[in-house]
C-alpha positions as CSV (number, residue, x, y, z in Angstrom):
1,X,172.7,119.6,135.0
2,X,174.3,117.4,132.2
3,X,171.9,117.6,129.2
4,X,171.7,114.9,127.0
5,X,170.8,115.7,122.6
6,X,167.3,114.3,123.4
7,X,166.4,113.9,119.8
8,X,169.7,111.7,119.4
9,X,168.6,109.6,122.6
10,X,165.0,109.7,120.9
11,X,166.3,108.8,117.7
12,X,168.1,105.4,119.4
13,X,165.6,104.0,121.8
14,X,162.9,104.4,119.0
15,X,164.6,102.4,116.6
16,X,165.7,99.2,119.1
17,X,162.9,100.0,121.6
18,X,160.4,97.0,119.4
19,X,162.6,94.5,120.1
20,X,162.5,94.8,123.7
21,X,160.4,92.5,125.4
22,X,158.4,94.3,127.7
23,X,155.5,92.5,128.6
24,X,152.4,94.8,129.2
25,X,153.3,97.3,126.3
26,X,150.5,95.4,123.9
27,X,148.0,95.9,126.4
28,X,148.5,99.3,128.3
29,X,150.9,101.3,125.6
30,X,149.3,99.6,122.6
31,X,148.0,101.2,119.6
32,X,144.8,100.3,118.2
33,X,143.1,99.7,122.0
34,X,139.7,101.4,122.8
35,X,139.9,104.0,125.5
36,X,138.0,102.4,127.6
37,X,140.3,99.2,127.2
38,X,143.4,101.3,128.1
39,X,141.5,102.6,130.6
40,X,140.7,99.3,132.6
41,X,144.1,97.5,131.8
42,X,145.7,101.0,133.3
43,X,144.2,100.5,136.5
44,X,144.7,97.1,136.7
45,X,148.1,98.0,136.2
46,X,148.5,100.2,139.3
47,X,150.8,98.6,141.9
48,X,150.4,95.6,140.6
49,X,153.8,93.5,138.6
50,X,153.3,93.4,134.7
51,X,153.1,89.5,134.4
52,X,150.1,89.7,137.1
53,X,148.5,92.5,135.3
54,X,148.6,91.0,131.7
55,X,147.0,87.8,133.0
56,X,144.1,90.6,134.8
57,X,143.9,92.1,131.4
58,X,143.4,89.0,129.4
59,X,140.6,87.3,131.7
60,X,138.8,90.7,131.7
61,X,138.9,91.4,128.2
62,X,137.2,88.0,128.0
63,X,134.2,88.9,129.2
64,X,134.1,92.4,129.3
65,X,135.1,94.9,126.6
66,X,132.8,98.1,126.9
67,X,131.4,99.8,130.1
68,X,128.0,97.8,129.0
69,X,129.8,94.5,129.2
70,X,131.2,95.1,132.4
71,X,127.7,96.5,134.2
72,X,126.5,93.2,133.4
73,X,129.3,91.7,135.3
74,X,128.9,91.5,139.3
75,X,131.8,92.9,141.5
76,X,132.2,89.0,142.7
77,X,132.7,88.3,139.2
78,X,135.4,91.0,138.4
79,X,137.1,90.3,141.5
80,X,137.4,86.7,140.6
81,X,139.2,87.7,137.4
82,X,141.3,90.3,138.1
83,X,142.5,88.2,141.4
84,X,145.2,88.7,142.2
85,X,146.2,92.4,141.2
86,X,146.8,94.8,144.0
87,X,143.7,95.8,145.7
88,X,141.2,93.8,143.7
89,X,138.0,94.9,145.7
90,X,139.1,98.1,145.7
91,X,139.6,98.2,141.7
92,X,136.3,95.8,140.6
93,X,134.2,98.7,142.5
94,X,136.6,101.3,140.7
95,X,135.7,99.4,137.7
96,X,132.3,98.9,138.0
97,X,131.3,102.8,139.5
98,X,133.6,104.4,136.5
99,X,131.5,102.3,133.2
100,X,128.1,103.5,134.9
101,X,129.1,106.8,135.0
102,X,130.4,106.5,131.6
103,X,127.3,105.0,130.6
104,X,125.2,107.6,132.3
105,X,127.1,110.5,131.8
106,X,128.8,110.4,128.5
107,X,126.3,107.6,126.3
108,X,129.1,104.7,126.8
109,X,131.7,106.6,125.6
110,X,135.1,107.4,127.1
111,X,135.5,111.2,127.6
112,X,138.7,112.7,125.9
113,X,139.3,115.4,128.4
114,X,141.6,115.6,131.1
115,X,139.1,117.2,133.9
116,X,136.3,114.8,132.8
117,X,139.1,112.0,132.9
118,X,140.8,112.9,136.8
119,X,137.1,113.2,138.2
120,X,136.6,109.2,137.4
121,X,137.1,107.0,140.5
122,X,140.7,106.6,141.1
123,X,141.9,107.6,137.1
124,X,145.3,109.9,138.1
125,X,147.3,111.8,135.8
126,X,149.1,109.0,134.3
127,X,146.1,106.8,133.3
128,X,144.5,110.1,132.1
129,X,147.3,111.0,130.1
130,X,147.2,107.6,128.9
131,X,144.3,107.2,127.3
132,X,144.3,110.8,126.0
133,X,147.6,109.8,123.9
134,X,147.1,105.9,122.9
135,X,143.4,105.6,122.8
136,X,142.9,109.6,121.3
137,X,146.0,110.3,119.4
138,X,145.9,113.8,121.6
139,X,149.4,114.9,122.6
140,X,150.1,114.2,126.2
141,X,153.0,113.4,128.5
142,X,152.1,110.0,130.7
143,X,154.9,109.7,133.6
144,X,154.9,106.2,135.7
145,X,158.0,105.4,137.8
146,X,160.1,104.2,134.7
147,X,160.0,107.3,133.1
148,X,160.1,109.9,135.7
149,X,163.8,107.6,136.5
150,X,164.8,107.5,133.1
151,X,164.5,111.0,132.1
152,X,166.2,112.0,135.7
153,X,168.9,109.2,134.9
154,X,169.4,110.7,131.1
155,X,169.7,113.9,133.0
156,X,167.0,115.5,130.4
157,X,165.4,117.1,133.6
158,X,165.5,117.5,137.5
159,X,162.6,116.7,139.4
160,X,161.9,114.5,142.1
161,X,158.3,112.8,141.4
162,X,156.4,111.7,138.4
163,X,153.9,114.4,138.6
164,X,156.8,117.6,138.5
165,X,158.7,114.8,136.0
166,X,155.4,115.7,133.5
167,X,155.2,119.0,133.5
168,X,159.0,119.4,133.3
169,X,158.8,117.4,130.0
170,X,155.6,119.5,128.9
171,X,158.0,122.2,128.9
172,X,160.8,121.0,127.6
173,X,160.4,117.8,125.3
174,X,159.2,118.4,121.8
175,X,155.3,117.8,121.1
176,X,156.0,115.4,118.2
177,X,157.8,113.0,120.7
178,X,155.4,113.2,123.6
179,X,152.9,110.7,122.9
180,X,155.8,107.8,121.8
181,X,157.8,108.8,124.9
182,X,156.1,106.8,127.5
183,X,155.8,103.5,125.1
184,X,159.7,103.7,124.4
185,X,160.9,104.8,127.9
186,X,157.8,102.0,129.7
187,X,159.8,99.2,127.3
188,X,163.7,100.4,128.0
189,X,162.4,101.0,132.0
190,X,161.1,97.2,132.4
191,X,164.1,95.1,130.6
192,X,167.4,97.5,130.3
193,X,167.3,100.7,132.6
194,X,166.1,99.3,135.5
195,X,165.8,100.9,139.1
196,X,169.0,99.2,140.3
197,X,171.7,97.9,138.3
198,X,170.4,99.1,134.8
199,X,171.8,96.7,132.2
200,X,174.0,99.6,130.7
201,X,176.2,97.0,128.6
202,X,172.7,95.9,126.7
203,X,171.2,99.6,126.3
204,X,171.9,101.0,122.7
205,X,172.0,104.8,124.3
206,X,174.3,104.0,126.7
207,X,177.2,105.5,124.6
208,X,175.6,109.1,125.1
209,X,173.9,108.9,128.6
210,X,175.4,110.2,131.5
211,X,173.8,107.2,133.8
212,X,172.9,110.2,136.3
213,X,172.6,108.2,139.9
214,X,173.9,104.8,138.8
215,X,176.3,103.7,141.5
216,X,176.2,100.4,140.0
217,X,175.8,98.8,136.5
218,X,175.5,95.4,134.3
C-alpha cells in the first residue's frame, strides 16, 4: 500500500480546510456546541443531504436546545420541524426517547462515555465519537462516509467500511490529530474530494496524494 507523510497531508488540509465551504461543519463539527446539540443535529444528519439537515438543525434549535426543551415538545411538533430529513418519525421518537432518558438517567446531562453513548436509541459509533470529541474535547476518531473514502483514497490505510476505517486510524493516526481529523476530512469530503470526480485540480494536497481509486478527475 502507498503511504502517504500523513503529518504533511495533515499539515495542508489544516491550513486551507477554513476556507472550504462546507455547509453543516458549524452545526455538527463545530466547536463551542453543547453535547446534547451535536448530539441532535448528528442524527438529524443521518442519511439525510447537508442543506436539508442545516435547515432541520436551525428550526430545532429554535425551540429546543436541552433534553428539557424538547420533552416539552410533542413528536407532531418535532416532526413538523425536522420535515423533511430522512426518516423524520423515526428520528422525532429517537429524539424524544433519548432526552428522557438523559433526563431520567443522567440529571439532563449528556453522558461522556462511549457504552453509555451506543446504548441511546439509534446513537452509532460515529455520532458517539462525535460528541465525545467536539462537545468533550476527549480524543476520539469519528468516521462517516467522507472520511473512511478519503483516508482509503490518500492510501493512509486499507479497510473497507467506516467502522474497520476507525479502528485502523486508532492504531495508526497520531492522538493529537484525531479529534481535528473528521472536521478537516468532513469539509475537504463535501466540496473537493468528492465520491466521483474529486476536484483534484482545486485540492491543495493533491501534489502528494496518490488519488488511490480515482479513475476519473476535475
Amino acid at each position: 500500500m502507498i503511504s502517504i507523510d500523513i503529518d504533511q497531508f495533515i499539515r495542508i488540509i489544516r491550513k486551507n480546510h477554513k476556507n472550504l465551504d462546507a455547509p453543516v461543519i458549524s452545526f455538527i463539527g463545530a466547536k463551542g456546541s453543547t453535547p446534547f446539540e451535536i448530539l441532535m443535529s448528528t442524527l438529524l444528519s443521518l442519511r439525510t443531504k447537508d442543506e436539508v439537515t442545516l435547515g432541520a438543525t436551525l428550526r430545532l434549535f429554535d425551540h429546543a436546545r436541552t433534553p428539557r426543551d424538547l420533552q416539552a415538545l410533542s413528536k407532531e411538533s418535532i416532526e413538523k420541524l425536522i420535515y423533511p430529513v430522512g426518516f423524520y418519525h423515526t428520528k422525532a421518537d429517537r429524539l424524544l426517547a433519548i432526552s428522557r432518558i438523559i433526563l431520567e438517567q443522567y440529571d439532563g446531562n449528556v453522558p461522556d462515555d462511549m457504552d453509555k453513548l451506543l446504548a441511546l436509541p439509534g446513537v452509532g459509533r460515529k455520532t458517539a465519537n462525535l460528541v465525545l470529541a467536539e462537545g468533550f474535547g476527549q480524543p476520539a476518531v469519528c468516521v462517516d462516509t467522507h472520511v473512511h473514502r478519503i483516508s482509503n483514497r490518500i492510501g493512509f490505510v486499507e479497510t473497507r467500511t467506516p467502522e474497520k476505517t476507525e479502528f485502523a486510524l486508532r492504531e495508526k493516526l497520531p492522538r493529537k490529530y484525531w479529534i481535528d481529523y473528521n472536521e478537516m476530512l468532513v469539509a475537504l469530503g463535501q466540496t473537493i474530494c468528492r465520491p466521483i470526480s474529486p476536484f483534484c485540480s482545486r485540492c491543495p494536497a493533491s501534489g502528494i496524494c496518490p488519488k488511490i481509486g480515482v479513475d476519473r478527475s476535475r
